[in-house]
C-alpha positions in Angstrom: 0.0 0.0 0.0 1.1 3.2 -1.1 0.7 6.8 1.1 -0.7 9.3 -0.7 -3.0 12.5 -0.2 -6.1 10.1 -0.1 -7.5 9.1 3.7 -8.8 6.0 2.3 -6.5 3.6 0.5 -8.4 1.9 -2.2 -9.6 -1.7 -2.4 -7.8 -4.4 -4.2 -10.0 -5.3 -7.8 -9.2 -9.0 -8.4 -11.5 -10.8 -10.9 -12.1 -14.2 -9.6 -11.4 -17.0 -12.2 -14.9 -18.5 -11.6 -16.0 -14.5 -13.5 -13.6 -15.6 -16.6 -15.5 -17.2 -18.9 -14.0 -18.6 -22.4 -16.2 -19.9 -25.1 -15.3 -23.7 -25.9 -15.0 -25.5 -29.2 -15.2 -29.0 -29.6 -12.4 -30.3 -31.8 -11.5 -34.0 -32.5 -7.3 -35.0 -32.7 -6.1 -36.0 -36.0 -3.7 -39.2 -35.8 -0.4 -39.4 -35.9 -0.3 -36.0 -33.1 -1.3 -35.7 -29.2 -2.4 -32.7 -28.2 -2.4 -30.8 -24.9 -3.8 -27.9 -22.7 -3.6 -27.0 -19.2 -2.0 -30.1 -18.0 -4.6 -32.8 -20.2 -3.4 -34.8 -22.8 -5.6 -35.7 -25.9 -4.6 -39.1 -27.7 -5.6 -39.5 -31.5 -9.2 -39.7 -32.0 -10.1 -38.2 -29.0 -12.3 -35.4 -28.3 -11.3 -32.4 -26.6 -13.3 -28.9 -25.4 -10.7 -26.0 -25.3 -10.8 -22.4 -26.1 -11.6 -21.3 -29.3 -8.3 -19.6 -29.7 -6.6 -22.8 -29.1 -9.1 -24.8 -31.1 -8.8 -22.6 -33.7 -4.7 -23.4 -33.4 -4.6 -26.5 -33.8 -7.1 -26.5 -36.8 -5.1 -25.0 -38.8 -1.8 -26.4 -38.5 -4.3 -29.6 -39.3 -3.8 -31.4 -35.7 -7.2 -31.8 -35.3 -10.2 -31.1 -37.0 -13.9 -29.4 -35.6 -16.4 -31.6 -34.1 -19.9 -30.6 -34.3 -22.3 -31.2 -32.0 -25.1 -33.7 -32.8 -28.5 -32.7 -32.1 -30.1 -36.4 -33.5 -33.3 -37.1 -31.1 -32.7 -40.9 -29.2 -34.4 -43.3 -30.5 -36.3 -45.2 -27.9 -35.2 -48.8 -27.7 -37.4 -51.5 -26.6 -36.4 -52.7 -23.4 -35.9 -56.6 -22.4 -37.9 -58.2 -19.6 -40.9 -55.9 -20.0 -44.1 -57.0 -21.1 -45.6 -54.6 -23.6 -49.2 -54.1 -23.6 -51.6 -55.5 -26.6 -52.2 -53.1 -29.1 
């Protein structure tokens, strides 16, 4: 703290890292490479959520490629063991 002319030193302004919020793409790693961030590793094939500024790094020096997100409806599945009721 510094002495000034002020009677009331001001309060320290720290964002809290919980406040900081990147947006995420999904990208998918393109064998031969591994990829990391922030202490993860991402094998070939895998699927990894990072910051678009990273995302978009590795996309084009072709170590992965963008994975979309699908938005298919389930399909409902007919469950064994249960009786189904006559039509």
């Amino acid at each position: 703290m510094f002495l000034n002319d002020v009677a009331e030193p001001r309060e320290r302004e720290e964002q809290a890292w919980s406040d900081y919020r990147v947006p995420l793409k999904r990208v998918r790693i393109l064998p031969p490479f591994m990829c990391a961030h922030v202490g993860t590793q991402y094998l070939p094939n895998a699927i990894a959520e990072v910051p678009e500024a990273i995302a978009d790094n590795w996309i084009q020096n072709q170590w992965a490629v963008s994975e979309e997100v699908k938005s298919e409806p389930v399909k409902e599945t007919r469950k064994r063991g249960r009786r189904t009721e006559p039509e």
